[in-house]
C-alpha positions as CSV (number, residue, x, y, z in Angstrom):
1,X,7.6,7.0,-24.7
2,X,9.8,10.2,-24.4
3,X,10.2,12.3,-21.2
4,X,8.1,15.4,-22.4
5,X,4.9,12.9,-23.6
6,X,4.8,11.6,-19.8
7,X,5.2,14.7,-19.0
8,X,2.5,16.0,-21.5
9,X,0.1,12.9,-20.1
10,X,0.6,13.6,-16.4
11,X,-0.8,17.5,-17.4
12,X,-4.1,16.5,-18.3
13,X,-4.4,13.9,-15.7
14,X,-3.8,16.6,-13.3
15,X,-6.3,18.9,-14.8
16,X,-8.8,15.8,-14.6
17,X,-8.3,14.9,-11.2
18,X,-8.6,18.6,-9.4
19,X,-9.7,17.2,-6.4
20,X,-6.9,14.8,-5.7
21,X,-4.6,17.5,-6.0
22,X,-6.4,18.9,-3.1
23,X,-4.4,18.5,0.2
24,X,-5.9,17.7,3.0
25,X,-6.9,19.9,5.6
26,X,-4.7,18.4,8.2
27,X,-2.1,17.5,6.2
28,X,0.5,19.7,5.5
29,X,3.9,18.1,3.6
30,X,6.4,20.7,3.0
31,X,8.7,20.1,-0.2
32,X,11.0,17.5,0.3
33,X,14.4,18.9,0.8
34,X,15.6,17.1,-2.3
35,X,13.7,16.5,-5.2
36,X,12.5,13.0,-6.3
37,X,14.5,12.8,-9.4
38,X,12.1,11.3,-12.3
39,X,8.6,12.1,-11.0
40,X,6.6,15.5,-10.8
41,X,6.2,17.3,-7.8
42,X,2.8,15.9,-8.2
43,X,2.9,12.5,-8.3
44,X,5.3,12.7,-5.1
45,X,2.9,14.3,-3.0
46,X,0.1,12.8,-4.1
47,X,-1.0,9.0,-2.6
48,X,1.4,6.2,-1.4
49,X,-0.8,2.9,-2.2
50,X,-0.9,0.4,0.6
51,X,-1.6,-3.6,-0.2
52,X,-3.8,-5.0,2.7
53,X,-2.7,-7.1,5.5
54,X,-5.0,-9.7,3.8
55,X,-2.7,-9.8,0.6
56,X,0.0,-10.4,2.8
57,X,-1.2,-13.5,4.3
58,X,-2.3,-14.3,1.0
59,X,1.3,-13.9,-0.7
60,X,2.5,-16.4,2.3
61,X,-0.3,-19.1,1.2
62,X,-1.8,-18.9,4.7
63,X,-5.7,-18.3,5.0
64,X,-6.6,-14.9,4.7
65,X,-8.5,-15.0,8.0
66,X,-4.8,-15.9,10.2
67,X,-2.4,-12.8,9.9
68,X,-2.1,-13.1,13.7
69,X,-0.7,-16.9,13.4
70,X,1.0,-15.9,10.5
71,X,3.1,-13.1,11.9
72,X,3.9,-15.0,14.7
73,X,3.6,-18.9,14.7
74,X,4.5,-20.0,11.6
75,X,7.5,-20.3,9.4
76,X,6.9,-17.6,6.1
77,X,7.9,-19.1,3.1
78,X,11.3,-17.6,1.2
79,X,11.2,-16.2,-2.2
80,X,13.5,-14.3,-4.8
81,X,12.6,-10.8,-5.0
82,X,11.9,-9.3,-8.6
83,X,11.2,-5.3,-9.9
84,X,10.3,-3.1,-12.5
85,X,8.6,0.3,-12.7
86,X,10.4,3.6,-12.1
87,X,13.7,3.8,-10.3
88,X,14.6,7.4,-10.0
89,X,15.4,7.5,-6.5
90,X,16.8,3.3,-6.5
91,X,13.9,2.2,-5.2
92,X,14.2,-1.3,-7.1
93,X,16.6,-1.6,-5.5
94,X,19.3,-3.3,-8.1
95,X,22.2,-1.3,-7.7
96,X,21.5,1.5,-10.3
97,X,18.3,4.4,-11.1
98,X,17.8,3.0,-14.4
99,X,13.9,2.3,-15.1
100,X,13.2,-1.5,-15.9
101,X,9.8,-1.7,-17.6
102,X,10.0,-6.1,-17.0
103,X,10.5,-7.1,-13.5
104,X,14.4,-7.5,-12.5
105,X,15.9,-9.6,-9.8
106,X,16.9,-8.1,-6.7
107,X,20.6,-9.9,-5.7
108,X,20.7,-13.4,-6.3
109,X,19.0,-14.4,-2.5
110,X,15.7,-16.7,-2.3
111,X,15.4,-15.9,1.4
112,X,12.9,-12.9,1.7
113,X,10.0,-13.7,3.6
114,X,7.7,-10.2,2.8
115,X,8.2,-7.3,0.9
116,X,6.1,-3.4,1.7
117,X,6.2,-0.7,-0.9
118,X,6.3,3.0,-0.6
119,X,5.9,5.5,-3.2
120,X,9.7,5.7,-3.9
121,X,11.6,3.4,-1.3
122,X,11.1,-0.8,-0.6
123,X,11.2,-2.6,2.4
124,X,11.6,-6.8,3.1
125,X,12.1,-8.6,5.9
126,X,14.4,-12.2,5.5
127,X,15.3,-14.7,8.5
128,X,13.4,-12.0,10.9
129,X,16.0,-9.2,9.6
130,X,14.8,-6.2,7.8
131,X,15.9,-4.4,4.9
132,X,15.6,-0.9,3.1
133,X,16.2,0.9,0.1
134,X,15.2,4.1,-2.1
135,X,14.1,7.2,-1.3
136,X,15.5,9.0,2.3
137,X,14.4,11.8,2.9
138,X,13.2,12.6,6.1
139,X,14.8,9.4,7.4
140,X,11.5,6.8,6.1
141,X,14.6,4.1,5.3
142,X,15.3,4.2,9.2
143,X,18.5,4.2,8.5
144,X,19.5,6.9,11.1
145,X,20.5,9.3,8.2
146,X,18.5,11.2,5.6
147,X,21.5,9.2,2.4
148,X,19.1,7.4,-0.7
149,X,20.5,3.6,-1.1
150,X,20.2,1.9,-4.1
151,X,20.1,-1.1,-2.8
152,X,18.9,-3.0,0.4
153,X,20.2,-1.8,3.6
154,X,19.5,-3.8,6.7
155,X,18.3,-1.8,9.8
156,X,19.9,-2.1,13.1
157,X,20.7,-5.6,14.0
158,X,17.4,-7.4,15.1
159,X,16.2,-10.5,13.5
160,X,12.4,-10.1,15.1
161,X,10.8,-8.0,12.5
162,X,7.2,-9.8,11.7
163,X,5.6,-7.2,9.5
164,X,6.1,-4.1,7.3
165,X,4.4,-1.3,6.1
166,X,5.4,1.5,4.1
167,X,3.8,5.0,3.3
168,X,4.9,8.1,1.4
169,X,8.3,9.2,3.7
170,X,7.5,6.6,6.7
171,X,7.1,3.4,7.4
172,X,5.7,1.4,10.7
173,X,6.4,-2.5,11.5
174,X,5.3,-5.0,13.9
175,X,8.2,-7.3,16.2
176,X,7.3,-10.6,17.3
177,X,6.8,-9.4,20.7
178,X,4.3,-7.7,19.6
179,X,5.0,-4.7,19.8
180,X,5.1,-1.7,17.0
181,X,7.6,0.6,15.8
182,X,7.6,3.9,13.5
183,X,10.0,5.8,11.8
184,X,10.7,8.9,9.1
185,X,8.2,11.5,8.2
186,X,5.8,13.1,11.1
187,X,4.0,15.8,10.5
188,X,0.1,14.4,11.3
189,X,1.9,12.8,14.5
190,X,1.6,9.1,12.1
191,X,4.4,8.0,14.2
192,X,2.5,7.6,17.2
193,X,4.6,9.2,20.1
194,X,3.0,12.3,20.7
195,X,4.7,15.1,18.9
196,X,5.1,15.8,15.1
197,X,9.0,15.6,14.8
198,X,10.3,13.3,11.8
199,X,12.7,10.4,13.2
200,X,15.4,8.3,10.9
201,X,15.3,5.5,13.2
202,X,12.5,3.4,14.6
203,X,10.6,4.6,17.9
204,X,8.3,2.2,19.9
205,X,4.3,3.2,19.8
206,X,3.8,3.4,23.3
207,X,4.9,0.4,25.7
208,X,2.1,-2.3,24.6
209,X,3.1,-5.4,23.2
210,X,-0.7,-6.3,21.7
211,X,-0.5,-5.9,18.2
212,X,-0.6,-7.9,15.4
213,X,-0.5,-6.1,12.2
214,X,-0.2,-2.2,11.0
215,X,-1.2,-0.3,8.1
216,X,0.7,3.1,7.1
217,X,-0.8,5.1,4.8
218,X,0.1,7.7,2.5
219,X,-1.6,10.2,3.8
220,X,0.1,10.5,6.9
221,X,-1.9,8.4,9.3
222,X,-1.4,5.0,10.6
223,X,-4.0,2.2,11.5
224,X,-3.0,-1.3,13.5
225,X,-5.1,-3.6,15.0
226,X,-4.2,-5.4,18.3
227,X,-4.6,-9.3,19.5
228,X,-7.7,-8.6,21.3
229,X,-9.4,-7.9,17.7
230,X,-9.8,-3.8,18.5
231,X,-8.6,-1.3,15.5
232,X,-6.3,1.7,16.7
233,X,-5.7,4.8,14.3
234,X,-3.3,7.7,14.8
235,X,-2.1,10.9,12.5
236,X,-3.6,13.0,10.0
237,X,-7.6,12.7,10.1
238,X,-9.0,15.8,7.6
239,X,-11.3,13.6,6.1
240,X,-12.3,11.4,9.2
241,X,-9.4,8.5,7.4
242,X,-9.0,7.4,11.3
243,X,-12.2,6.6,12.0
244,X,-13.0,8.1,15.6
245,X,-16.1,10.6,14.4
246,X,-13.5,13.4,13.9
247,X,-11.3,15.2,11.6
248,X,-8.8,16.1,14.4
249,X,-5.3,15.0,14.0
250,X,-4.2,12.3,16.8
251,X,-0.3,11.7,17.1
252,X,-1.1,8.4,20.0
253,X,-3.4,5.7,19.3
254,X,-7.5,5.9,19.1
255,X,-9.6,3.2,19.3
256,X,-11.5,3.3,16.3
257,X,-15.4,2.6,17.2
258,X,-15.7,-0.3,20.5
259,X,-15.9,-3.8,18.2
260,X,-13.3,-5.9,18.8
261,X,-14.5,-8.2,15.8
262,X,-12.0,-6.7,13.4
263,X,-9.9,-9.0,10.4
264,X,-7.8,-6.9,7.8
265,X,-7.3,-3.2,7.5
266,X,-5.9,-1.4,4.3
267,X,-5.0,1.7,4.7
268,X,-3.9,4.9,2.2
269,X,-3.8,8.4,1.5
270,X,-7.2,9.7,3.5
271,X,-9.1,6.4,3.2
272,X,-9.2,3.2,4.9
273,X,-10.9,-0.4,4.5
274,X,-11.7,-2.7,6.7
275,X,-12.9,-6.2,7.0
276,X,-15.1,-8.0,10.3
277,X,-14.3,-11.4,10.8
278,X,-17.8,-12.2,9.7
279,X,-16.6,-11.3,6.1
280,X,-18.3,-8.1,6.2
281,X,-16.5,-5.1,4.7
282,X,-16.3,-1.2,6.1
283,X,-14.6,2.1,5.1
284,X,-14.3,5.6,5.8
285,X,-12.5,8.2,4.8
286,X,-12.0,10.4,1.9
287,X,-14.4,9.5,-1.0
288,X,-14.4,12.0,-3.3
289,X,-14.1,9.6,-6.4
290,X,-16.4,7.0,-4.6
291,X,-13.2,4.8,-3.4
292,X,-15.1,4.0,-0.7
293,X,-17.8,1.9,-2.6
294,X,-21.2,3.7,-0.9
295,X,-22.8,4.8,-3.8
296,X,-21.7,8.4,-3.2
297,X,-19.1,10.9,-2.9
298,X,-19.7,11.8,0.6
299,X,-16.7,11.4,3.1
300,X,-17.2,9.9,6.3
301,X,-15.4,9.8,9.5
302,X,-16.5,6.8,10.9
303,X,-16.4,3.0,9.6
304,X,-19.7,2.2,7.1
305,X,-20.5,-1.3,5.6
306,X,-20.0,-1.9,1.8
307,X,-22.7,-3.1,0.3
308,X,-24.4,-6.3,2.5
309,X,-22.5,-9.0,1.2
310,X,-20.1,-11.3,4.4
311,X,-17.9,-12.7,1.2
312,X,-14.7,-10.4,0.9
313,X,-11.6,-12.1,1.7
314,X,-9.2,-9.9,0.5
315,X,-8.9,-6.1,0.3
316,X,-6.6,-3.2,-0.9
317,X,-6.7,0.2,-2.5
318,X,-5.3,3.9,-4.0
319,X,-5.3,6.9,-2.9
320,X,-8.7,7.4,-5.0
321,X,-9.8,3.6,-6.2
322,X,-10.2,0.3,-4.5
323,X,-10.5,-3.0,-4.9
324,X,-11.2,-6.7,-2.9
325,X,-11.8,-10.5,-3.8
326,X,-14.7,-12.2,-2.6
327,X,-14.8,-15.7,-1.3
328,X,-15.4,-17.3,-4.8
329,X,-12.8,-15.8,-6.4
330,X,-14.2,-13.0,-8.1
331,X,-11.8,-9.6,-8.0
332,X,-13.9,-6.4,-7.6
333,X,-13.3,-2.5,-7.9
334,X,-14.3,0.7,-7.5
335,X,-13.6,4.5,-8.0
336,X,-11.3,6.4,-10.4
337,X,-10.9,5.2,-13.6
338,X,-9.2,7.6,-15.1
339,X,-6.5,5.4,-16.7
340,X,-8.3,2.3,-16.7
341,X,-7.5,0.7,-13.5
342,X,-10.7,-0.5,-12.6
343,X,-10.0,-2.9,-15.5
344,X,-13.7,-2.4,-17.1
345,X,-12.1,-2.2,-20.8
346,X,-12.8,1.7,-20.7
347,X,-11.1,4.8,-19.0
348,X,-13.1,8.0,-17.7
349,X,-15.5,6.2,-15.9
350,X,-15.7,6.5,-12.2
351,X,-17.8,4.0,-10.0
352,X,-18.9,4.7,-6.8
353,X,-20.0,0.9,-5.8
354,X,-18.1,-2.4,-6.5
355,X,-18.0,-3.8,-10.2
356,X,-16.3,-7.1,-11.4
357,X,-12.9,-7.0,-13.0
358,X,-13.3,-9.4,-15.8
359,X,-15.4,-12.7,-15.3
360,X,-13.3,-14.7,-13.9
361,X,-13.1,-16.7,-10.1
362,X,-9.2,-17.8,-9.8
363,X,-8.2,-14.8,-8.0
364,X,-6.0,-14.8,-5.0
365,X,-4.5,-11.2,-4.2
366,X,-4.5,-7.7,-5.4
367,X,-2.7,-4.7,-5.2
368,X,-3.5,-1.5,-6.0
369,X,-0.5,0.8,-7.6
370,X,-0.4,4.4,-8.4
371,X,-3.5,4.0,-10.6
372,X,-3.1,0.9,-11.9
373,X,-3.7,-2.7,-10.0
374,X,-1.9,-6.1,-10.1
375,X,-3.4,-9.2,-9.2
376,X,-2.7,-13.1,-8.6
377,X,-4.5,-16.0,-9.8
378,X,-4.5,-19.3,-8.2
379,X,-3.0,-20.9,-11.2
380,X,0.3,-18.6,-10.0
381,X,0.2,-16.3,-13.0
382,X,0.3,-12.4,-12.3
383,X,-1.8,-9.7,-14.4
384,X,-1.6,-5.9,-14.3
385,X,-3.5,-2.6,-15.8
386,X,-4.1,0.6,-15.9
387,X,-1.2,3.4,-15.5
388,X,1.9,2.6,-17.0
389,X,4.1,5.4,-17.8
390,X,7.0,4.3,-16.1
391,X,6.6,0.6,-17.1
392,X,5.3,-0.3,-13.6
393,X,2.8,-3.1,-15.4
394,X,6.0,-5.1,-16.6
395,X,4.7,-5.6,-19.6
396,X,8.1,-4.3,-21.4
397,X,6.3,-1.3,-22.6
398,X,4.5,2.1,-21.4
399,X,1.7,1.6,-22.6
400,X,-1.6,2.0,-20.6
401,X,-3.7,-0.9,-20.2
402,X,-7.6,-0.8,-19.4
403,X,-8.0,-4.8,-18.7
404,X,-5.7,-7.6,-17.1
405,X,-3.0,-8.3,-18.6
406,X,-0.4,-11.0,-18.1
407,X,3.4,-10.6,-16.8
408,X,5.3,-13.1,-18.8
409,X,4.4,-16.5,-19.1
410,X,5.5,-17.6,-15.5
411,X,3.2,-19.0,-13.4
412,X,4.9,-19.6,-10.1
413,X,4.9,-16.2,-9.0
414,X,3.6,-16.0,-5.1
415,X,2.8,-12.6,-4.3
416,X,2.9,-9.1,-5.9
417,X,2.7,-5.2,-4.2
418,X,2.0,-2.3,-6.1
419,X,3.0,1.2,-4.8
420,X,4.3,4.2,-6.2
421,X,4.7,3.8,-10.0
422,X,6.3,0.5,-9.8
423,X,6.0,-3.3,-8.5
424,X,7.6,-5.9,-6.3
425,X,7.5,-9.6,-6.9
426,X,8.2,-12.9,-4.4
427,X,8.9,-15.8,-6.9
428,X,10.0,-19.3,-5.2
């Protein structure tokens, strides 16, 4: 596909989705202060996907229920890292900004432990050390400079790094100690020390050394959850994404609600899901294309169960879809479906409340992309759909697809995360 037909194909998906293009009231991004070579100044700005915490502990074979022992007791399991989608700004990091529309192997190293993805720059952590790459402005590598790599810079020296997340020009992480760091784009105060100016290095989120795992989202916000099982949200809140009953802007840490019974969190551009350790799961947020599975399009500023169903295991989502696996298997998902990525065999056709993907009940993780998912089954295999202008499926094509479809014929893959438009792969 040619240049000027993505082009031509981005138009009317922008003249579909009017009220994505709406920015939210407390988020104001200014133009970068270079261009994002390759992408509209659309599809920068809009949503930087987020995989859940739960995919994570999924990728490393560990249940989905102990991201705490995870992060911090046991030994993660090292992989090669593999790419393909769009690489205008190098963020497949493989030397180059040539698109790959297959996935690619990053260096010849089997040592990377876990991978995040933003909307144009990658992160991985190996032996504790961690890595970035891609798209700089603003600082989100945390490389102390504002410079786009190509390929994977480490950051500082420290081999302690447990966790990464990554969001649209920032990113957050979690050390061993437990303690959190923050770095790159500020303006909703997502960096959690009290002021709205962007950093290119990490900064500490406060002086507590309690938390487990963080989620940074797209829309400029950040949610972590800390040992004691309580869920902390800080940064842009227009449509209530941090969950505290507001729409005010927070740049320290709220508690979100008073349980301290919470499992995995998933957070993206304006909307947030959430999983109890009883199985049960909760969002709030943005919901304007019914991502957050209530039956409506009503936002809401404060967590609200999902259906009634204790089963869901595994969570992720979009800046306007979702999606989760239940306990037996079955993948699930909800929202836009304006290219297919609810993977229903159809396009145009918006759910506001969970529908199963396919029939099947050997799924292990998902991951949701810039409209388009990618999932695991059990059997190792990987399958994509959805939005695929930039070859981000890895199918060796751009074609859209409305149903899974497998990547290769390989079926030891052990994890994939969807961002921006393109994927990242952990392979044994």
């Amino acid at each position: 596909m040619d240049e000027q037909a993505k082009k031509d194909r981005d138009t009317v998906a922008d003249q579909s989705h009017n009220s994505s293009d709406q920015q939210s009231p407390s988020e104001q991004v200014p133009a970068p202060p270079a261009a994002a070579n390759g992408l509209s100044r659309r599809e920068v700005a809009t949503a930087i996907p987020k995989i859940a915490v739960a995919a994570a502990a999924m990728a490393h074979e560990q249940p989905a229920n102990a991201v705490y022992n995870m992060f911090f007791n046991k030994a993660p399991l090292s992989s090669s890292m593999w790419l393909c989608g769009d690489n205008a700004n190098g963020n497949l990091g493989i030397g180059n900004i040539s698109l790959k529309s297959s996935p690619v192997q990053l260096g010849s190293l089997s040592t990377w432990t876990s991978v995040a993805a933003g909307f144009q720059a990658g992160y991985a952590i190996k032996n504790g050390s961690l890595w970035a790459w891609g798209y700089n402005n603003y600082g989100g590598l945390g490389l102390n400079d504002t410079v786009l790599r190509s390929s994977p810079v480490q950051l500082g020296g420290l081999n302690n790094w447990a966790q990464i997340s990554a969001s649209k020009y920032s990113a957050a992480g979690v050390h061993t100690d437990g303690t959190i760091w923050c770095w790159g784009y500020n303006g909703g105060g997502q960096l959690g020390n009290n002021d709205t100016n962007w950093l290119s290095s990490p900064i500490q989120v406060g002086t507590l050394s309690v938390w487990t795992s963080v989620s940074a989202s797209g829309g400029n916000s950040t949610i972590a959850k800390r040992k004691d099982g309580t869920l902390w949200g800080w940064g842009s809140n227009g449509y209530g994404s941090l969950g505290d009953r507001t729409i005010v802007n927070r740049s320290s840490p709220v508690q979100i609600g008073t349980l301290s019974t919470w499992n995995l969190v998933a957070a993206v551009q304006e909307h947030t899901m959430a999983t109890r350790l009883d199985g049960t799961l909760w969002a709030w947020g943005r919901n304007d294309s019914g991502q957050l599975g209530l039956r409506d399009r009503n936002h809401r500023s404060s967590p609200v169960q999902v259906g009634s169903l204790s089963t869901w295991t595994v969570i992720s989502n979009s800046q306007l879809f979702s999606a989760a696996i239940r306990s037996d298997g079955t993948l699930w998902g909800w929202g836009d479906d304006f290219y297919g990525e609810l993977g229903q065999n159809s396009t145009y056709n918006n759910r506001s409340s969970p529908v199963q993907i396919g029939s099947l009940s050997t799924w292990t993780t998902v991951s949701c992309g810039y409209w388009f998912m990618t999932a695991r089954r059990n059997d190792g295999t990987i399958w994509s759909w959805g939005k695929n202008s930039y070859g981000n499926l890895g199918l060796g094509d751009t074609a859209n697809r409305s149903s899974p479809v497998q990547i290769g014929t390989l079926s030891k893959w052990r994890s994939v995360t969807a961002s921006g438009p393109y994927i990242i792969l952990l392979k044994p």
